[in-house]
N, C-alpha and C positions, 0 to 999 in steps of 0.2 A: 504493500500500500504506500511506500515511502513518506513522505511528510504531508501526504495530500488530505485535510482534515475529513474530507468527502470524496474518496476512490470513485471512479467510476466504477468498475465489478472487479468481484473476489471470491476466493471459495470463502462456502459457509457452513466449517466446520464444526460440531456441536458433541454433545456428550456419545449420540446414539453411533456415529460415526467412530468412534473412539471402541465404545462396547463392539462393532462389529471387526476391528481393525485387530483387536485382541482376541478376539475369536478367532482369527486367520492366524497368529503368531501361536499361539497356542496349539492349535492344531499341527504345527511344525513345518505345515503348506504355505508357502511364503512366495514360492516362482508359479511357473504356468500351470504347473498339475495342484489339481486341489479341486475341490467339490465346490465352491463359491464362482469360481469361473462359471462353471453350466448353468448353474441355480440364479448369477446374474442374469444373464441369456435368458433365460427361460423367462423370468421374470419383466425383462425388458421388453420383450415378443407379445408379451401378455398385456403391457401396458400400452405400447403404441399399433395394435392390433394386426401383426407378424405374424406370419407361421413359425419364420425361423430367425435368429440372431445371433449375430458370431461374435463371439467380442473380439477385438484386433488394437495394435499396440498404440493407435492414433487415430483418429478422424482421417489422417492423407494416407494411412498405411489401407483403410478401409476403402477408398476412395482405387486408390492401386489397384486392390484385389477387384472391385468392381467392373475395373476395365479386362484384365486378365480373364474375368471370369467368362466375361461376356465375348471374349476374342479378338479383340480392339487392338490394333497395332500398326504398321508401315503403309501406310497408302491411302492409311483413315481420316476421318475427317469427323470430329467430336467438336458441338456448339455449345461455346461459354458465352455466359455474362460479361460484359465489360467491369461493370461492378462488383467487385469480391476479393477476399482474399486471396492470395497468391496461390495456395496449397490447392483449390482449385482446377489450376490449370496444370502443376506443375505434373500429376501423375499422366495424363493425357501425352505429355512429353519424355517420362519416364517409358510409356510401350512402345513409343517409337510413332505414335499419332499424331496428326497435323492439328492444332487447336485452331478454331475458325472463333472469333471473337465477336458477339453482336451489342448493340445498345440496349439498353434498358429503357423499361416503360417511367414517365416522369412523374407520376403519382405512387404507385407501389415499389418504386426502386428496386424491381425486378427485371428478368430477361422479357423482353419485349417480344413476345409472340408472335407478331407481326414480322420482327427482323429475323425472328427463326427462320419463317417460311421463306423469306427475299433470300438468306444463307445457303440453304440446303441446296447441295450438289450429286452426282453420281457417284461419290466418294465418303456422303455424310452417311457414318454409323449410328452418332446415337449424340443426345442432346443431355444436360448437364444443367436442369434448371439450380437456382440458390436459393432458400430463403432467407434473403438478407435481412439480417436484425432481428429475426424471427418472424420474419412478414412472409405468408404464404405468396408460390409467387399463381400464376394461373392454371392453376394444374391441370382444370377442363380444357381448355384450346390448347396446350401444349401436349397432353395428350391423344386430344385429336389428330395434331400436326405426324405426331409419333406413327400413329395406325394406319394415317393415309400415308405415306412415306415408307414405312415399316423399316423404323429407328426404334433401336432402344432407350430408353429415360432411364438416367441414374438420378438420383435424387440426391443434392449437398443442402441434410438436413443440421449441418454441425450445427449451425447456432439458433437451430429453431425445436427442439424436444418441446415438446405439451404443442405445438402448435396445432389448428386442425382448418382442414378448408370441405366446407358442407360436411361436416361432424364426421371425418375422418382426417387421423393424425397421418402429418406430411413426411415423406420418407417412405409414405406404404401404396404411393399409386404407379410408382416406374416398377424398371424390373427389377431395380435396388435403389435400395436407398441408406445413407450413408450418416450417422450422429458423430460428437465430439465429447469428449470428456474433460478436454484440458481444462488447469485452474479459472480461467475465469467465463466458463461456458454456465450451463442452465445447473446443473448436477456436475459433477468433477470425478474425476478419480484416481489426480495428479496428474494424469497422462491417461490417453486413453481412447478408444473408440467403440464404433459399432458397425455392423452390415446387417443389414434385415431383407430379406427375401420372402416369396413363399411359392419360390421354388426350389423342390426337395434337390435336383441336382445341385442345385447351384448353390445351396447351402452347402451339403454335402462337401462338396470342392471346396471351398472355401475353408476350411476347417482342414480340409489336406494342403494348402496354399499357405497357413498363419503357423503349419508346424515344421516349416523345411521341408514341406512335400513328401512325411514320413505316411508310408503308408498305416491309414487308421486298426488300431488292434493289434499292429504289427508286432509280433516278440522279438524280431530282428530290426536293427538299422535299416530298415528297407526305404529308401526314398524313389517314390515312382515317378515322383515329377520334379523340377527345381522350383521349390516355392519360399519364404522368408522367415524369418524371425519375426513375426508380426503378432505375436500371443502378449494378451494381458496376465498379469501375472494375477492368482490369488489374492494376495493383499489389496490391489489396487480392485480386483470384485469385493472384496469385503466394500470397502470405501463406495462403491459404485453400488450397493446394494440400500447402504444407510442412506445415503443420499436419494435415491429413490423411492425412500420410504418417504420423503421430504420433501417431495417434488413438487405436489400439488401444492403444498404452503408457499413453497417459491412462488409459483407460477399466480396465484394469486398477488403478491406483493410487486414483484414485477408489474402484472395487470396492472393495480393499486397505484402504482407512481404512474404508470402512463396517464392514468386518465386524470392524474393531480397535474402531471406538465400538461396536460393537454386543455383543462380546465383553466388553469394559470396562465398560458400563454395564449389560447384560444383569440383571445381578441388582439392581439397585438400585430398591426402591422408590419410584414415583412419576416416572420416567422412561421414555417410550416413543417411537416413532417411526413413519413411516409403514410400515405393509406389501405384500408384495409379493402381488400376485395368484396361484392358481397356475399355474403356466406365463410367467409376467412375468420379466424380469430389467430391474431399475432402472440406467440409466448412475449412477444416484447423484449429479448435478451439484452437488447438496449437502446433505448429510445435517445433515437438523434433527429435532429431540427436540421433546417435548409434557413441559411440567414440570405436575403437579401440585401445586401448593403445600402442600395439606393431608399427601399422605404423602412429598414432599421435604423440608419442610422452609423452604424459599426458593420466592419466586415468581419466576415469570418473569425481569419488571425486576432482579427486588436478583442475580439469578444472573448475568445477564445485565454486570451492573453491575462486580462481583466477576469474571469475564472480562476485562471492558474495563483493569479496572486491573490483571490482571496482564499486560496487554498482549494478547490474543487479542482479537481482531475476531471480533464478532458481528452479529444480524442479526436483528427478528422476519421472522414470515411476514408475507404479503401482504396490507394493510390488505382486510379483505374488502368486496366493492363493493356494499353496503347501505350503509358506513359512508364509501366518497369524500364527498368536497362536492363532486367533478365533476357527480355524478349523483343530490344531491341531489334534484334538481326529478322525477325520475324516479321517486321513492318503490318503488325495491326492496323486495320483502317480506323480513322474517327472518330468517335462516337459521343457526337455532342450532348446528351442527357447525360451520360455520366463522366464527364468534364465539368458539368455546369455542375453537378451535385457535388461532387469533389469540390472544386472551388469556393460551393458556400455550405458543406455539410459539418455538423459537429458531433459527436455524440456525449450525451449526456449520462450523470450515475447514476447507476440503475443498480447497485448489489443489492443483496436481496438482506443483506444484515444493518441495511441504513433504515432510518425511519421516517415517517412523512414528514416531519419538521425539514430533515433533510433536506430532501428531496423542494419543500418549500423555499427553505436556503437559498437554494440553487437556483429558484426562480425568480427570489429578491433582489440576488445581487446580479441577475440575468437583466434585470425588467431595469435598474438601477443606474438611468441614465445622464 
């Protein structure tokens, strides 16, 4: 949290997290084998309505296995977001896939449907929506776009767990769909991810891919295929089980400050935020504004700035990936909606261990002009 009196997000770890973490040391199951692993999984699957879920050693390790599973490699052609995180695009690159880069819609600061359909080529495998921020993105037209096309949908659900769009939880409408666990995601488990399917192969596989490709049951070193180091360990399912039990109170609280920024800031000119589709409900993992400068007053930086020193941690959005110098040599086209979001986006605190007075803070010396 560093000296920032108001963090934007953080894990929120408690006594019950603690009870299950000693249950794992105690049973002497500390690394990948252990009965907490499965029983997370299972449990996981059950809450965001899976058949199957693999735990895997990261959100990108999960993302990896996704492409691998599905056959995705040299000659392919896999549609991201301009807006997101890097980890994103990076496994897309890792099989040896050509990332095709579109803009995002300028109300839900998601992949824009619309630029899907202009993208898709003779070479397009499979598409890669985000829920950024935990904002569901369209999952009806995109997978529409998927069926008449006949593309696969991976779902990068890292920072949207609880989320759901028409009362089903996101990450369960593609062929996979992908969560995160790292410290300051919805649930944490230090490190950590998820794969959920509910197809039995591809479960299956996937569980021989996260153990160095050892074949399952094996009494021998048998590896039938070269798969990774990609297993959560034991402990980190302990942690990932407490936290689950906890989820809904997050998810509530989070809720709870959105609709206090949203309330508070509501009327102010030249402040707005992502929107929610109809039939969406955003987990909210962190609720970020779009400043205006011309009718706020202050730009991004100097507000941002003005934050910082009164101690509230912020945050822009996601350098959009036209502009990495990873992918420089790649020469992405464009994409003026999230250029313009980048330039005036901020995100605000949203951990789930602050409390409304907080979160009001944050609006006072926001509104404090």
């Amino acid at each position: 949290m560093g000296s920032y009196r108001i963090p934007l997000d953080a894990p929120n770890i408690g006594e019950l997290e603690k009870e299950y973490v000693l249950r794992a040391l105690e049973s002497s199951y500390v690394s990948a084998a252990g009965p907490l692993v499965a029983e997370f999984e299972e449990r996981f699957a059950a809450y965001v309505g899976a058949k199957y879920a693999v735990a895997t050693a990261s959100g990108t390790a999960a993302l990896h296995l996704a492409l691998r599973l599905l056959g995705i490699g040299p000659g392919d052609e896999v549609i991201v977001p301009a807006l997101t995180f890097i980890a994103t695009v990076n496994p897309v690159v890792y099989v040896g896939a050509t990332p095709v880069v579109v803009d995002v819609d300028p109300q839900t600061w998601n992949i824009d449907p619309a630029e899907v359909e202009k993208a898709i080529t003779s070479r397009t495998r499979a598409i890669i929506p985000v829920h950024l921020y935990g904002n569901p993105a369209d999952m009806g037209r995109l997978m529409d776009i998927a069926c008449r096309h006949g593309l696969f949908v991976i779902e990068d659900a890292a920072e949207a767990l609880g989320a759901t769009y028409k009362g089903q939880h996101v990450g369960t409408f593609g062929d996979i769909g992908i969560f995160s666990f790292n410290g300051n995601k919805v649930i944490t488990t230090g490190g950590g991810g998820m794969l959920v399917t509910n197809d039995s192969i591809l479960a299956k596989r996937a569980r021989l891919l996260v153990n160095q490709g050892r074949a399952l049951g094996s009494f021998e070193y048998e590896h039938v295929e070269i798969g990774y180091n990609y297993r959560l360990t034991n402990i980190q399912a302990a942690l990932g089980l407490a936290q689950l039990e906890r989820l809904n109170g997050f998810l509530a609280k989070k809720r709870n400050f959105a609709a206090v920024y949203r309330k508070m800031l509501g009327e102010v000119s030249g402040i707005s935020w992502q929107e929610e589709l109809p039939g969406a409900e955003s987990s909210w993992w962190l609720f970020a504004i779009q400043v205006d400068p011309g009718k706020f007053r202050l730009d991004r930086d100097t507000l941002a700035a003005k934050l910082q020193k009164a101690g509230i941690q912020v945050r822009p959005l996601f350098l959009p990936l036209p502009r990495q110098p990873a992918y420089e040599s790649l020469q992405f086209k464009p994409c003026p909606v999230a250029e313009l979001l980048h330039a005036r986006g901020l995100c605000l605190p949203s951990a789930t261990f602050l409390t409304k007075e907080d979160i009001l803070n944050v609006c006072q010396v926001l509104l404090d002009r």
